[in-house]
ZAKOL-932260 format. One record per residue: residue number from 0; x, y, z of N, C-alpha, C, CB in turn. Coordinates in steps of 0.001 Angstrom, whole numbers. Last residue first. Glycine has a CB too. Example, Ala and Ser with C-alpha at 12.3 -4.5 7.8 and 13.67 -1.06 7.14 Angstrom:
2
SITE  resi      nc1      nc2      nc3     cac1     cac2     cac3      cc1      cc2      cc3     cbc1     cbc2     cbc3
SITE     1    12850    -2250     7080    13670    -1060     7140    12900       30     7870    14084     -598     5725
SITE     0    13190    -5690     7800    12300    -4500     7800    13200    -3300     7800    11308    -4473     9046
This chain:
86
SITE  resi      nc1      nc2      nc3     cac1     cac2     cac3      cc1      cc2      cc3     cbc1     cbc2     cbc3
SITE    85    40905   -25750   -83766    40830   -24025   -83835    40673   -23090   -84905    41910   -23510   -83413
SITE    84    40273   -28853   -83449    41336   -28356   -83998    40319   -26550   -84233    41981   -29522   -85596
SITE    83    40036   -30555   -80240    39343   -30276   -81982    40011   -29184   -82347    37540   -29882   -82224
SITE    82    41662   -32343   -78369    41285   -31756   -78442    40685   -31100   -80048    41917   -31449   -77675
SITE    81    40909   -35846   -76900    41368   -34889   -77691    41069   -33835   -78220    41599   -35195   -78303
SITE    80    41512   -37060   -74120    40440   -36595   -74512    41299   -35855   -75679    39515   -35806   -73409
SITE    79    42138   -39885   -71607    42620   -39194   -72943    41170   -38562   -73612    43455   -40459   -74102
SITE    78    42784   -41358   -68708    41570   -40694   -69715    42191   -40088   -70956    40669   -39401   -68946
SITE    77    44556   -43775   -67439    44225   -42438   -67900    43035   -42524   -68590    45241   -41819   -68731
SITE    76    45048   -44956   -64153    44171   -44759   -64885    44104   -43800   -65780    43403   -44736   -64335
SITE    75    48256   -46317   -63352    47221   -44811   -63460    46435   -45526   -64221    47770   -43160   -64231
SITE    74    50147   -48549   -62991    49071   -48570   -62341    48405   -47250   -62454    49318   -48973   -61076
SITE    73    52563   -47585   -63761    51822   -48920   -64330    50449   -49157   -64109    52394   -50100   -63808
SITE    72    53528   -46135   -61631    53105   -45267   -62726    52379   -46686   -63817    54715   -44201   -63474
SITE    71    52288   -46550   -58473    53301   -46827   -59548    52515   -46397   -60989    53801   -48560   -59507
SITE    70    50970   -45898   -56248    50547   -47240   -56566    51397   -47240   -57942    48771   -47507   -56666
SITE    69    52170   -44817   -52969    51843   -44340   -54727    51697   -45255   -55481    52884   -43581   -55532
SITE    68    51754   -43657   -49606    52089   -44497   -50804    51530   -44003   -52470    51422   -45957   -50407
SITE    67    52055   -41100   -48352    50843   -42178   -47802    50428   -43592   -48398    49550   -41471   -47905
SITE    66    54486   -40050   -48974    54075   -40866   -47909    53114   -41577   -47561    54087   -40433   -47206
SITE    65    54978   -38475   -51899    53893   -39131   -51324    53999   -40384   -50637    53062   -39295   -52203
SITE    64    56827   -37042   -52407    56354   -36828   -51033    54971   -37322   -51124    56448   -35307   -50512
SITE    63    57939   -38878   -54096    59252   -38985   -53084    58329   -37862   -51916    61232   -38214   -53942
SITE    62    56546   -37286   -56527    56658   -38882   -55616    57088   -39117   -54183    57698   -39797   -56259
SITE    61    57801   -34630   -57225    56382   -35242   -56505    56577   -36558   -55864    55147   -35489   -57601
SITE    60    59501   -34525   -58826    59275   -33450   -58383    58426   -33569   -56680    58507   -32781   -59599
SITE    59    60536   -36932   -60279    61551   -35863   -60136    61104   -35092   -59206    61855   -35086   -61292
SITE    58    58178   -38175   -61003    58960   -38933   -60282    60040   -37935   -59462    59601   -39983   -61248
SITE    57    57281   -35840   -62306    56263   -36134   -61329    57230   -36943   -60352    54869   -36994   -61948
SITE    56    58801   -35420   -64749    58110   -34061   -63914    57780   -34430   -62455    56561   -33515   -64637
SITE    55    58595   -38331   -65414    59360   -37652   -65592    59277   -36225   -64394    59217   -37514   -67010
SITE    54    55837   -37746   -66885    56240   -38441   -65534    57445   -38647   -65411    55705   -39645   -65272
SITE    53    56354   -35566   -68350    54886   -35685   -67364    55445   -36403   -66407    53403   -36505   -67974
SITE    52    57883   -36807   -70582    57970   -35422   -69745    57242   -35915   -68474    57146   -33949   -70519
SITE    51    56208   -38686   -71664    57365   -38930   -70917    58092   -37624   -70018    58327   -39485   -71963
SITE    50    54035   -37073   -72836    54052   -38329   -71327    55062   -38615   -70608    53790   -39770   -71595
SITE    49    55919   -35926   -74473    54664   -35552   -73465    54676   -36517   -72477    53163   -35547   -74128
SITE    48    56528   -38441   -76369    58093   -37494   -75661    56672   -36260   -74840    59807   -36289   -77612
SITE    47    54250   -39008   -77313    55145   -39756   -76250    56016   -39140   -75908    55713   -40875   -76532
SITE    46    53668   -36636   -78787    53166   -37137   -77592    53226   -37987   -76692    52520   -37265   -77666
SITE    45    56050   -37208   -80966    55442   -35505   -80004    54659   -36082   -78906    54108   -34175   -81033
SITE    44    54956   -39341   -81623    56096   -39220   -81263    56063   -38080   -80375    56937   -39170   -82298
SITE    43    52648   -38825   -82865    52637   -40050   -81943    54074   -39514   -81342    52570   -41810   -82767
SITE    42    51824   -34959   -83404    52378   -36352   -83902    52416   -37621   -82527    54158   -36001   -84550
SITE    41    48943   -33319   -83136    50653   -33857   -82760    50899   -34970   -82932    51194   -33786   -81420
SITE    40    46432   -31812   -83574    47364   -32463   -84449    48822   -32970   -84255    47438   -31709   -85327
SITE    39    44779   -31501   -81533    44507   -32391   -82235    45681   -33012   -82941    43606   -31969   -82960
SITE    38    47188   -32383   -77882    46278   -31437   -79155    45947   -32278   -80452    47278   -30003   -79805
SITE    37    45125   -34248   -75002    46147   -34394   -76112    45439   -33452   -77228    46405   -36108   -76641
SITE    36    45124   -33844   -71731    44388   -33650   -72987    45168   -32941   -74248    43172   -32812   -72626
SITE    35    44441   -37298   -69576    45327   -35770   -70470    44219   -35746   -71586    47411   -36068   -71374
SITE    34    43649   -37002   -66335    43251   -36779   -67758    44190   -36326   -68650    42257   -35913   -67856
SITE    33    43993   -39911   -64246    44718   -38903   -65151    44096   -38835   -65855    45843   -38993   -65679
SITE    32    43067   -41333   -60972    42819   -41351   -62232    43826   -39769   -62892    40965   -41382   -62373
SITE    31    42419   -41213   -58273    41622   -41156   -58801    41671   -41093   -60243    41171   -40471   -58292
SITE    30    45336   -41663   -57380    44312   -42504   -57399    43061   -42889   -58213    44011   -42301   -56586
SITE    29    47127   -39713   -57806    46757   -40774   -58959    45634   -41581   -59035    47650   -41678   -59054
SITE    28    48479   -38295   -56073    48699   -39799   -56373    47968   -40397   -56899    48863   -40526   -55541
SITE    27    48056   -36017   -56116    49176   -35979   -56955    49203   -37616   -56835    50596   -34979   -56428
SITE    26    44149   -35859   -57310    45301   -35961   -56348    46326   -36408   -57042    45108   -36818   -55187
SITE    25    43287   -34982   -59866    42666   -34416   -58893    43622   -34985   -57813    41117   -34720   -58813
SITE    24    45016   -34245   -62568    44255   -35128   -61927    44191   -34291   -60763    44770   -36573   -61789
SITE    23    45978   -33473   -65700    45572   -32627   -64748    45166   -34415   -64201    44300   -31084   -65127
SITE    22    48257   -32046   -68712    48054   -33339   -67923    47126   -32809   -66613    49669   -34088   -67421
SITE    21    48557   -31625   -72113    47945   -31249   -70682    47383   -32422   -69842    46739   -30234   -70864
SITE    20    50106   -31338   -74933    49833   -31978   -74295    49124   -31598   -72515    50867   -32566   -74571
SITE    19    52639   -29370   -76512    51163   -28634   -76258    50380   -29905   -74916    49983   -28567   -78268
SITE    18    55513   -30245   -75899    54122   -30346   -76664    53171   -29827   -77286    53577   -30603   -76286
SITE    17    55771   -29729   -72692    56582   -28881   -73947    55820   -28919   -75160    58081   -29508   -74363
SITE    16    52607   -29810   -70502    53966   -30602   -71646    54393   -29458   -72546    53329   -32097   -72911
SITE    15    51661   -28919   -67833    51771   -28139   -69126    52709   -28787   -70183    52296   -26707   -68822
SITE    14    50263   -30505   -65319    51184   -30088   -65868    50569   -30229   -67206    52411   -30690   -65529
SITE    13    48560   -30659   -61924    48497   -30279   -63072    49775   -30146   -64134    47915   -29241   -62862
SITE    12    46587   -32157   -59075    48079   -32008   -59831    47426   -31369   -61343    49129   -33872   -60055
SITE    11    45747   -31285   -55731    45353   -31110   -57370    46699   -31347   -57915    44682   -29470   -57922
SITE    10    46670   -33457   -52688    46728   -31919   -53966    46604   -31952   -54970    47751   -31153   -54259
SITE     9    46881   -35249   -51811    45476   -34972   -52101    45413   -33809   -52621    44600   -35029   -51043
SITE     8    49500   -36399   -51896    49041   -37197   -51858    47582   -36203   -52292    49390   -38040   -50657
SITE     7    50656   -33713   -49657    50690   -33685   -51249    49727   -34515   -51901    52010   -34128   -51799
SITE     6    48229   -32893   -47150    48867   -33707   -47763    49465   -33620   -49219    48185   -34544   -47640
SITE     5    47515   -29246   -46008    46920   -30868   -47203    48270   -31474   -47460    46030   -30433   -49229
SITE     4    48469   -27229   -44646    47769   -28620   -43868    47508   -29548   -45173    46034   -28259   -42886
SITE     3    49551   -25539   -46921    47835   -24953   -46373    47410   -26563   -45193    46174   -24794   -48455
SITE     2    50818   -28363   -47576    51061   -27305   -48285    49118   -26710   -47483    51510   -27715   -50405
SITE     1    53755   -30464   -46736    52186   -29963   -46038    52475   -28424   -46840    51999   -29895   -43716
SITE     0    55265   -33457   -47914    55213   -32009   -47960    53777   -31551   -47715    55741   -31480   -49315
């Protein structure tokens, strides 16, 4: 999918988990890595049912237009940053 001429593969990705949880990377394939940014106080469970959303979101929505290949969800780099409580 050509969105403005860019490849999906090099489009900003971003998603909003049911959660609170926030997912962002700089291409939808990953290459360069995933930040999420987990809220302070959610439970382990609350934030695996996040991730699992996320990709989930991504296999469902995204994958299937990245033609230029996708190195598999085994293979991201994440970052995790947490956030301090308000």
């Amino acid at each position: 999918m050509l969105i403005n001429n860019t490849p999906m593969c090099e489009r900003k990705f971003g998603h909003n988990c049911k959660n609170g949880t926030e997912i962002k990377a700089d291409r939808c394939d990953f290459k360069t890595g995933v930040t999420v940014i987990k809220p302070a106080n959610i439970s382990d469970v609350k934030f695996c049912q996040d991730i699992s959303e996320f990709s989930s979101f991504h296999a469902m929505h995204i994958r299937d237009d990245l033609h230029e290949g996708f190195c598999g969800y085994d293979n991201i780099s994440f970052t995790i940053e947490t956030c301090k409580d308000e």
